[in-house]
N, C-alpha and C positions, 0 to 999 in steps of 0.2 A: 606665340606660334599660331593661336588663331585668333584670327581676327572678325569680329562679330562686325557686318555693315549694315547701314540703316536704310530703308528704300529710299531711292531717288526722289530727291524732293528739286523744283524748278520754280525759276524765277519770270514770272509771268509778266508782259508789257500790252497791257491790254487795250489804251489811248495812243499807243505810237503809234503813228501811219505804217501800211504796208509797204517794205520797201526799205523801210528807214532803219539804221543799226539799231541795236539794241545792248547795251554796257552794262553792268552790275557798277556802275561810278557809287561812289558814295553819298551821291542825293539821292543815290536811285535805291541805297541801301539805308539812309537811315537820315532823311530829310523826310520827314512825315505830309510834310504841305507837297512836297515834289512827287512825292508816290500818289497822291493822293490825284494831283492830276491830271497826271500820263498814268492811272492804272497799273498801277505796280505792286505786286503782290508776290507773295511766296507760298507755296502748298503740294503736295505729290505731284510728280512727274506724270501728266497727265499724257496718256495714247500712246504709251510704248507697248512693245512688243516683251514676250518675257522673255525672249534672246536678248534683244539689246539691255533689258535689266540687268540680266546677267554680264553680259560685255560691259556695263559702268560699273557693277561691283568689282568685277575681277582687276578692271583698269583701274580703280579706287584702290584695291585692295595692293595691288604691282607697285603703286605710283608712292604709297606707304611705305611700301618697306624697301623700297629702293633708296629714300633719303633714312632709312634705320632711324622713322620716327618710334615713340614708344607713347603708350598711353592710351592717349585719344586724337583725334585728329580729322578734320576734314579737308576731304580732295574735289573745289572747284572744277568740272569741266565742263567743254559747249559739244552739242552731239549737230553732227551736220544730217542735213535732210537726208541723203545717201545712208546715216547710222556711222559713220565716222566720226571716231571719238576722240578728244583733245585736252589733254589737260593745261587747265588754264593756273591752278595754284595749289599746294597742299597748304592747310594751315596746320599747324603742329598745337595751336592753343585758341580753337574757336571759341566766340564769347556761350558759354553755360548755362546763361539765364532762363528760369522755367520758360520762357517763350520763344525761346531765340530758334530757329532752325534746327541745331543740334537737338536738342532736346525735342523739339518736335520728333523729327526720325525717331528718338527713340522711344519715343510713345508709342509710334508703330509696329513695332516689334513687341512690343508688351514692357516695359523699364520706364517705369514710375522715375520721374527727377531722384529719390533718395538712390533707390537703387544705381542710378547711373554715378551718382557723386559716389556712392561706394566701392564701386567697380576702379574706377580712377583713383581713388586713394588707396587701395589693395594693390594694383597695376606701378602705383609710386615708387 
């Protein structure tokens, strides 16, 4: 019934040309050489506003319990220039690993890795 969210973290393309799309592909997520050089990185949603923080929580938090996930879970979305927000994917079983995204956010908030795996196993 509540749902704890981790601040918005974003997927930076820092070598693509202006102009040019920008994808989360899977070289762009986990080809190490490919990140490396077109600039691609992951780290807090850097220049929002704390309204639209909040409009990505609450659309994160909506977008959760509409598919009656349970647990843990993360909600991919792209925010347009205007703050129009879109959800691109809920993952119901994001990868956990002390470095991965997930765990970053929840670093954020203060939740040490133990803490977070305990929370998910209580939640089980």
């Amino acid at each position: 019934d509540r749902l704890t969210a981790f601040p918005p973290r974003e997927l930076f393309f820092k070598e693509i040309p202006e102009g040019e799309p920008k994808f989360a592909t899977y070289r762009a997520k986990w080809d190490d050489s490919y990140r490396e050089r077109w600039g691609i990185d992951t780290g807090p949603a850097g220049g929002i506003s704390q309204d639209l923080e909040e409009r990505i929580i609450e659309t994160s938090k909506n977008a959760y319990r509409a598919l009656g996930l349970r647990g843990y879970g993360r909600v991919d979305l792209r925010v347009k220039p205007d703050g129009e927000i879109y959800v691109i994917e809920v993952n119901p079983n994001p990868a956990i690993a002390r470095d991965d995204d997930f765990m970053l956010g929840a670093a954020k908030v203060g939740l040490d890795y133990d803490a977070v795996i305990a929370r998910i196993l209580n939640l089980a």
